[in-house]
C-alpha positions as CSV (number, residue, x, y, z in Angstrom):
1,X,96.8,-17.7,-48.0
2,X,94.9,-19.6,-45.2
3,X,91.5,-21.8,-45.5
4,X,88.9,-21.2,-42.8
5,X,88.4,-24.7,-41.0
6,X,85.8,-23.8,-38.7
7,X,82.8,-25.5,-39.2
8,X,80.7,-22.1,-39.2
9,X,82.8,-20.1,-40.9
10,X,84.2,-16.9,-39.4
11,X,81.2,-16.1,-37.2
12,X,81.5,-13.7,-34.5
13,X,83.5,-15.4,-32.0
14,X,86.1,-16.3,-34.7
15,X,86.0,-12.5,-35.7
16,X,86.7,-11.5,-32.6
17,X,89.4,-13.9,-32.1
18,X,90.7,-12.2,-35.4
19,X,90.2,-8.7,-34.1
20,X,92.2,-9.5,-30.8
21,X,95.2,-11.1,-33.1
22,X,95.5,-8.0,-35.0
23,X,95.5,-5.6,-32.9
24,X,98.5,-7.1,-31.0
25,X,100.4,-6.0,-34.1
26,X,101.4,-2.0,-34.5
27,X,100.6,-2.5,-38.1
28,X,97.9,-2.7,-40.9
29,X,96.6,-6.5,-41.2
30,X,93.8,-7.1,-44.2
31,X,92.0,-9.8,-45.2
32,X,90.5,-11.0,-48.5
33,X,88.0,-13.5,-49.6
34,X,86.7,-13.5,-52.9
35,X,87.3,-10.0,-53.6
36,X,85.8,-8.6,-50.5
37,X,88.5,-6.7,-47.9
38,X,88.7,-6.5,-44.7
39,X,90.7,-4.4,-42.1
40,X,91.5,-7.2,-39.2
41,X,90.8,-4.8,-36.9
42,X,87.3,-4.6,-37.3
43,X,85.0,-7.1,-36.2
44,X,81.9,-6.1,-38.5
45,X,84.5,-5.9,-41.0
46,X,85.9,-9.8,-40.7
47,X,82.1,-10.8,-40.5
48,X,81.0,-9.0,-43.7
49,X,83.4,-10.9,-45.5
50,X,81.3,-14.1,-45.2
51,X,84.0,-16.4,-45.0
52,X,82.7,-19.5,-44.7
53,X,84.3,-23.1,-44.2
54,X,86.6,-24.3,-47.1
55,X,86.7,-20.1,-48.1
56,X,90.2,-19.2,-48.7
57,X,92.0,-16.0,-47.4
58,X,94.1,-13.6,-48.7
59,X,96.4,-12.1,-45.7
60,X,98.2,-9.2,-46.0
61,X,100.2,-6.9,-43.7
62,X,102.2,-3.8,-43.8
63,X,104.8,-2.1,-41.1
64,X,107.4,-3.4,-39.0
65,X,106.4,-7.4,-38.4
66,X,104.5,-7.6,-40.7
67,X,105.3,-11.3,-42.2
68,X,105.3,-12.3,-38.5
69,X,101.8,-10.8,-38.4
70,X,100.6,-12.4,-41.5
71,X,101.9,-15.8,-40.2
72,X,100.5,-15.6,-36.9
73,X,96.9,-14.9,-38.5
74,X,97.2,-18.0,-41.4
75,X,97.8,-20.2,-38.2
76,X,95.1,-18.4,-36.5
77,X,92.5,-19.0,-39.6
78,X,93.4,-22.5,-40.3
79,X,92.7,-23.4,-36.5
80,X,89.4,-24.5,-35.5
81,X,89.4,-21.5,-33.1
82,X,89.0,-24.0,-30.3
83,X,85.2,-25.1,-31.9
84,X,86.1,-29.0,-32.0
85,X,86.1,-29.0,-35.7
């Protein structure tokens, strides 16, 4: 589980940022917030999640690295995502 600690949530440049994680991975990488999934390789789909700051995130990942994946995208979450929080 990660908290988003961007200030503005995970808008589009975080999304993307989320996007470009993932899809270093051969694998399937969700994400859920509040009951709403999903697929990390989909920027529309990580904005449509309205994950705002404080919201907490359910990572998951399936395949070969996966737990390296799921790490990589906590640390990736819980960043600022270089905004100066």
């Amino acid at each position: 589980m990660a908290r988003v600690q961007s200030l503005h949530g995970l808008h589009a440049r975080p999304s993307h940022a989320v996007v470009s994680l993932a899809m270093g991975f051969d694998l399937e990488i969700e994400l859920e917030v509040d009951g709403r999934i999903a697929d990390a390789n989909s920027v529309l789909s990580v904005m449509t999640l309205g994950a705002v700051t404080g919201a907490e995130v359910q990572v998951r990942a399936s395949g070969k690295g996966a737990q390296e994946a799921v790490d990589a995208m906590v640390a990736l979450i819980e960043s600022d995502f270089g905004e100066g929080s």
